[in-house]
VEXNUBA-782244 format. One record per residue (C-alpha): x, y, z. Coordinates in steps of 0.25 Angstrom, whole numbers, plus 5000, padded with zeros to 4 digits. Layout:
<vobas>
XYZ/...
</vobas>
This chain:
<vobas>
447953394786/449153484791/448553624794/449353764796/449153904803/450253954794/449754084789/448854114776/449754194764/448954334764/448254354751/449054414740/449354414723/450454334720/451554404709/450954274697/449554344702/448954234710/448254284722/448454214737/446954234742/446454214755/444954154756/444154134768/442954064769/441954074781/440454054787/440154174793/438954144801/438054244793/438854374801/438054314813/439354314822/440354404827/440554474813/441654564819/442254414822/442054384809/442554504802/443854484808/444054344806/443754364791/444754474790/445854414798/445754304785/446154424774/445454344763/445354394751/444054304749/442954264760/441954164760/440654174768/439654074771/438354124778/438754264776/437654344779/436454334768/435154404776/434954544783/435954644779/436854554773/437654644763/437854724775/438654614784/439254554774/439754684770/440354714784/440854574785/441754604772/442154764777/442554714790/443454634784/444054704774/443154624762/441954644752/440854574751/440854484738/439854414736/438754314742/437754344757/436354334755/436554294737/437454184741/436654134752/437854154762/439154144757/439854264753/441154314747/441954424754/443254474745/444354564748/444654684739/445854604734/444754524726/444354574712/442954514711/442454484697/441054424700/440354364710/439154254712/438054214724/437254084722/436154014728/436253864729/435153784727/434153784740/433653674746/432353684753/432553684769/434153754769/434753864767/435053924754/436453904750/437453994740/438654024736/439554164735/440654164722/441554264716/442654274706/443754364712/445154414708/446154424717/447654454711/447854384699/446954274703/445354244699/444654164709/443254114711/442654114725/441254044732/440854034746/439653934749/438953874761/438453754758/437353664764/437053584777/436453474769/437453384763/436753354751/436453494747/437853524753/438453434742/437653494730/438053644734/439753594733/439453554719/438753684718/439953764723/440953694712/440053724702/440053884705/441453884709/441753824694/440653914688/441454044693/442254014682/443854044688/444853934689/444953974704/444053974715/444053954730/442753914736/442253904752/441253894762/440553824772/440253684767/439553634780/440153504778/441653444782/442853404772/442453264769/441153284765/440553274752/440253424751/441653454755/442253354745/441653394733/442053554735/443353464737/443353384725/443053524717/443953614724/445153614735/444853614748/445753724753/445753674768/446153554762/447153594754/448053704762/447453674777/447853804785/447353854799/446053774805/445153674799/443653674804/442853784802/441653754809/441153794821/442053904823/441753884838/442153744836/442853704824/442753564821/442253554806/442653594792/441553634785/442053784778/443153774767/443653824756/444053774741/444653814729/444853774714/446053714708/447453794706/447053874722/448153854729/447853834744/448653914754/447953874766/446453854772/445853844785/445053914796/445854044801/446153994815/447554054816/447654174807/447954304813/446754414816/445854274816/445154274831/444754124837/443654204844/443254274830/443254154823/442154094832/441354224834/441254244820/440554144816/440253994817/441353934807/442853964806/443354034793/444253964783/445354024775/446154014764/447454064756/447354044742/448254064730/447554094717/448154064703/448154194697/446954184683/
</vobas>
């Protein structure tokens, strides 16, 4: 799969109204790291939309989420402690028009799972928006991709970009049926690097992001060459490397 360090087009509204968004998706750990790392990784992506998995969901969490988003020049849009861990974060070019935090079924013994949506604006476009962390268990793992599907369609937009760490690799039955179901952006435009986990030593791709029919993929990958992006902040940040993406939305 050819792969580029060409840079990403900045987000912007097209003249026809159709917006070129930049969504980032990343595991942040729970804020345990270096957050000053962390803060400037995610503001060196500019994303108009960020993904967080194991966002901070237990004491104070408001509070760091909060900071993460000002330090970064964001707000805090949905998900933490509702969601179960993913969050959304949203720059003030994003018009939000509701957001949505659910709990997935728990199995008794593991973590409670969830997903963060929204339904933003951004120029003349509409687009939905989850972030999820899905399971360690295989079986369970599979169930919550049909659950994502199912929320993604029930937002009720015609498009939508979804992401998150799906703690298992592309090939796996999990990965496949988000892939049937959506586009693999990674897939589709590779851009920058390809495994997001560990930081410290990349050698899997277990975070990614999709999207709905009619998104066109400008380019996705892990950060590795973009400028203000540190190879030392990426690791001190937390344990899995971030994956962006530049998107065109059709205008609604």
């Amino acid at each position: 799969m050819a792969t580029t360090d060409t840079p990403l087009p900045a987000s912007r509204t097209e003249p026809d109204g159709s917006a070129l968004v930049r969504v980032l998706s990343y595991n942040v750990r729970s804020m345990r790291d270096d957050t000053d790392a962390l803060a400037r990784v995610v503001a060196a992506c500019e994303a108009d939309l960020v993904l967080l998995q194991e966002a901070p969901r237990f004491f104070r969490w408001r509070k760091k989420l909060a900071r993460l988003a000002a330090a970064c020049g964001l707000v805090v849009l949905s998900g933490g402690a509702p969601a179960a861990g993913p969050a959304l974060l949203c720059s003030l070019r994003a018009t939000v028009e509701r957001t949505g935090d659910v709990l997935l079924p728990l199995t008794p013994g593991l973590h409670r799972r969830g997903l963060a949506t929204a339904v933003v604006g951004i120029g003349g476009a509409r687009l939905g928006v989850l972030s999820c962390h899905l399971s360690l268990r295989a079986e369970e793992r599979l169930a919550q991709a049909g659950m994502v599907l199912d929320h993604l369609a029930r937002l009720g937009v015609e498009h939508a970009v979804a992401g998150g760490d799906l703690n298992e690799r592309p090939g796996g039955p999990t990965h496949r049926r988000l892939a049937e179901g959506l586009r693999d952006c990674r897939t589709a435009a590779p851009w920058g690097g390809e495994y997001t986990s560990t930081a410290a030593d990349p050698h899997q791709r277990i975070d990614a992001l999709f999207t709905t029919a009619g998104v066109e993929v400008l380019g996705c990958g892990v950060p590795r060459s973009l400028p203000g992006v540190d190879r030392g902040d990426l690791v001190a940040a937390t344990d899995h490397l971030p994956v962006l993406a530049a998107l065109r939305v059709p205008a609604s």
